[in-house]
Backbone as JSON, one array per atom type, in Angstrom:
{
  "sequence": "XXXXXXXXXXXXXXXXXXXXXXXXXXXXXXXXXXXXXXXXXXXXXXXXXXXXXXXXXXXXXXXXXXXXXXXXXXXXXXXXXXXXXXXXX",
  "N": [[106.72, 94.82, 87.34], [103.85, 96.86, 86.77], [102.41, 99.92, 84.83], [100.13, 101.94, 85.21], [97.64, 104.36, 83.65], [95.3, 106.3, 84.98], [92.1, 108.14, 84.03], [89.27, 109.16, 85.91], [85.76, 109.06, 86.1], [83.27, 111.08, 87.21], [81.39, 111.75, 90.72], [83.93, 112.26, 91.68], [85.06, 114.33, 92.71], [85.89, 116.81, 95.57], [85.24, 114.57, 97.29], [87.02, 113.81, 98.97], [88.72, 112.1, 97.3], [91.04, 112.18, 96.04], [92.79, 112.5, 98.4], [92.03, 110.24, 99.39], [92.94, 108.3, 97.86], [95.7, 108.32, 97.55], [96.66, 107.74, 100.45], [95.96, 105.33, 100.38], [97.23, 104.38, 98.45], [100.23, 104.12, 99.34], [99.94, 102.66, 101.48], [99.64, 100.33, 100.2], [102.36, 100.06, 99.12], [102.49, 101.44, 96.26], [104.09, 103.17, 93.77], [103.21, 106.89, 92.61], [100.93, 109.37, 91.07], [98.13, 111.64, 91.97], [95.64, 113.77, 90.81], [93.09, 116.44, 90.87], [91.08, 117.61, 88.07], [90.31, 119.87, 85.77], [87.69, 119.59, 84.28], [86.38, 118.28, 85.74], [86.57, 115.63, 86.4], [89.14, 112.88, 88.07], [92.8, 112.07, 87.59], [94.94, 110.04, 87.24], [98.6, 107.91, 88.37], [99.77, 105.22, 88.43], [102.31, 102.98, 89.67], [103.93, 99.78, 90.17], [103.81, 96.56, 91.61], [102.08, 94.55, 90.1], [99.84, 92.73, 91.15], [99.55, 94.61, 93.55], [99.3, 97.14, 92.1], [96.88, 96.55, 90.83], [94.98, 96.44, 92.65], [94.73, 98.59, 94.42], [93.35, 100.55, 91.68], [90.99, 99.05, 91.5], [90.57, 99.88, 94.25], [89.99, 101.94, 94.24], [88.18, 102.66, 91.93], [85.83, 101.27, 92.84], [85.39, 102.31, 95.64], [86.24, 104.47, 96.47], [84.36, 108.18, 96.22], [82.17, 108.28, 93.61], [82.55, 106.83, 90.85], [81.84, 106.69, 87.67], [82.86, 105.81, 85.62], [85.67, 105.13, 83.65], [88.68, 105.19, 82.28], [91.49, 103.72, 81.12], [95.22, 103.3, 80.86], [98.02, 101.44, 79.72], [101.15, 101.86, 80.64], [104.78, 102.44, 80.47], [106.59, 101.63, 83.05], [108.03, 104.21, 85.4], [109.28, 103.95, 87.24], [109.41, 105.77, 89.69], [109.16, 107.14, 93.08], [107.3, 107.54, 95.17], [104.17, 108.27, 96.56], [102.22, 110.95, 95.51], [99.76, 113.76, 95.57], [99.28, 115.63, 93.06], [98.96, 119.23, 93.48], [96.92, 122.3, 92.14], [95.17, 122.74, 88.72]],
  "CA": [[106.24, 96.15, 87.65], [103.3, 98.07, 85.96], [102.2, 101.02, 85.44], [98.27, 102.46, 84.61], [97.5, 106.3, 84.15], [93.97, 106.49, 84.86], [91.2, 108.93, 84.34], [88.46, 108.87, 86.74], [84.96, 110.37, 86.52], [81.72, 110.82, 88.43], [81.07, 112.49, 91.75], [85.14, 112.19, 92.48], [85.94, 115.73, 93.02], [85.09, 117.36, 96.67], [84.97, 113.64, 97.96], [88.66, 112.95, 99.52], [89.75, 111.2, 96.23], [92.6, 112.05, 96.03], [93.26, 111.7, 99.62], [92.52, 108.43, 99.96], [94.27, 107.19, 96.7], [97.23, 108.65, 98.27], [96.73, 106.72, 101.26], [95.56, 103.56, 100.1], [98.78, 103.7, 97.6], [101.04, 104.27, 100.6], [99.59, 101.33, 102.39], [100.19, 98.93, 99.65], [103.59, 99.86, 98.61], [102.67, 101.68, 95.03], [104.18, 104.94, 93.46], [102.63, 107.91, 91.49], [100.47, 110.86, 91.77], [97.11, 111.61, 91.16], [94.86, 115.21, 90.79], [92.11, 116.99, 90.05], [91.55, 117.69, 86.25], [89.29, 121.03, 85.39], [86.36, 118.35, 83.73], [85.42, 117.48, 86.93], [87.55, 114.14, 86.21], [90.61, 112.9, 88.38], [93.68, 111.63, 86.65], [96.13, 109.43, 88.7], [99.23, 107.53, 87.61], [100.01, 103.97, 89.63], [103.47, 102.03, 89.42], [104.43, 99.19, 91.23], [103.7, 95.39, 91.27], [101.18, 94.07, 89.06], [99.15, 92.56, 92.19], [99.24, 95.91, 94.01], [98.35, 98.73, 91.46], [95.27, 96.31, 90.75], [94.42, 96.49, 94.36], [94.69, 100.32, 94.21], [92.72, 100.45, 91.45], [90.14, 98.71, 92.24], [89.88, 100.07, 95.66], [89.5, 103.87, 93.52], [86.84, 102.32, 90.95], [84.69, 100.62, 93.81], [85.12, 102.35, 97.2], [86.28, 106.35, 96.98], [83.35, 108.44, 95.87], [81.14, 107.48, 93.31], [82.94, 106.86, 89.79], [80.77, 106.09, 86.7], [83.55, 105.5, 84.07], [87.05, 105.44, 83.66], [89.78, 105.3, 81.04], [93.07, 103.14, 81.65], [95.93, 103.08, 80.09], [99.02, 100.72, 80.66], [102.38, 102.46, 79.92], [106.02, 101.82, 80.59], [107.09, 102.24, 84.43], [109.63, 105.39, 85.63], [110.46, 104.35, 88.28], [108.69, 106.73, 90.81], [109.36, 106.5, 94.32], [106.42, 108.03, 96.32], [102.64, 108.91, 95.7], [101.95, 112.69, 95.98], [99.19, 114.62, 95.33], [99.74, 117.13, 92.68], [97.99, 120.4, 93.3], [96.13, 122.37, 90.94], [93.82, 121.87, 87.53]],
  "C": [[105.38, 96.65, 86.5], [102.96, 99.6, 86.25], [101.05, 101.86, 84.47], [98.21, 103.83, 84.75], [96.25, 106.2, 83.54], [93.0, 107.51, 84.69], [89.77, 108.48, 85.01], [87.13, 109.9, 86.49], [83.36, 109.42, 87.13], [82.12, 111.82, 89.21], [82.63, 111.76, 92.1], [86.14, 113.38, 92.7], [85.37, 116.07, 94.29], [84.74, 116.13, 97.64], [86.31, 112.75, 98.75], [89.24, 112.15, 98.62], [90.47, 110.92, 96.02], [93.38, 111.73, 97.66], [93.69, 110.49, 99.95], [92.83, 107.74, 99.12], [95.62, 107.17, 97.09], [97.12, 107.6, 99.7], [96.68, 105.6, 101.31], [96.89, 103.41, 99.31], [99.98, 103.42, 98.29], [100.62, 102.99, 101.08], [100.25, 100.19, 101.67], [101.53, 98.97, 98.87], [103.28, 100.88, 96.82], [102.64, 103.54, 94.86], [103.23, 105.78, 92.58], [102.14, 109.04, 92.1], [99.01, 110.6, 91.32], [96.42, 113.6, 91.68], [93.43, 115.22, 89.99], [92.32, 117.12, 88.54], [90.64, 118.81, 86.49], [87.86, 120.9, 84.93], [85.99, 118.09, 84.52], [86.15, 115.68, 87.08], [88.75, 114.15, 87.58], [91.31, 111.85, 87.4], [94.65, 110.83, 87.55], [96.87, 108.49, 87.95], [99.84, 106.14, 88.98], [101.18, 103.22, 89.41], [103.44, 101.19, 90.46], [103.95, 97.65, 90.89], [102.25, 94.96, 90.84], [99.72, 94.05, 90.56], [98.33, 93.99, 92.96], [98.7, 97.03, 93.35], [97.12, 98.11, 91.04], [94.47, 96.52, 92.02], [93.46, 98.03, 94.75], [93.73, 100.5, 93.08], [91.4, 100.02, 91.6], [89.65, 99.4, 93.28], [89.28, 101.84, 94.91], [88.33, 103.6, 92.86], [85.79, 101.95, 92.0], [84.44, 101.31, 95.32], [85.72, 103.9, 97.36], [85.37, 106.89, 95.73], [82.76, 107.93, 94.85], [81.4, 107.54, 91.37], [81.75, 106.0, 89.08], [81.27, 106.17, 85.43], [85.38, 105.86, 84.53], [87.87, 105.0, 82.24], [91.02, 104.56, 81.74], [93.51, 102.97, 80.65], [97.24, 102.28, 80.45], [99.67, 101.14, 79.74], [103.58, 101.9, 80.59], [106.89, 102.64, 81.94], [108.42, 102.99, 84.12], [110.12, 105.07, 86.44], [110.08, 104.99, 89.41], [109.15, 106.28, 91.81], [108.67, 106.91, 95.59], [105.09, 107.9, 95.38], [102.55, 110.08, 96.34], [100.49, 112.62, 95.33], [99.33, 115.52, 94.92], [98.25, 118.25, 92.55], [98.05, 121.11, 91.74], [95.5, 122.03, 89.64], [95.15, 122.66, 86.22]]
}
């Protein structure tokens, strides 16, 4: 099990981002959250099997709106047991 807490930027605010990270993480089995940030950035946090949060990744860097940089960090899984969407900045 890992677990990446990403920042995301580009045109990924106002474009279902977070939506469809939440959905795509749901599909493949992996926990966390992800949100807006106030920078215009999103921030999102991925647990789950090595295979899968690259998947998820990936599918956020290449295929929901139009990122032009990111930041990863690999930290030490909680454990999580859903993906939400946390509101507000």
């Amino acid at each position: 099990m890992i677990r990446l807490h990403v920042f995301f930027e580009g045109n990924v605010q106002g474009v279902f981002f977070r939506a469809n990270t939440r959905d795509k993480a749901r599909e493949l089995g992996v926990n966390g959250w992800v949100k807006n940030l106030p920078d215009g950035r999103v921030e999102s946090v991925m647990e789950g099997s090595e295979d899968k949060v690259k998947q998820l990744f990936d599918y956020c860097a290449n295929n929901v709106g139009n990122v032009t940089n990111f930041d990863v960090t690999q930290e030490e899984p909680e454990g999580l047991t859903d993906f939400n969407i946390k509101r507000g900045q």
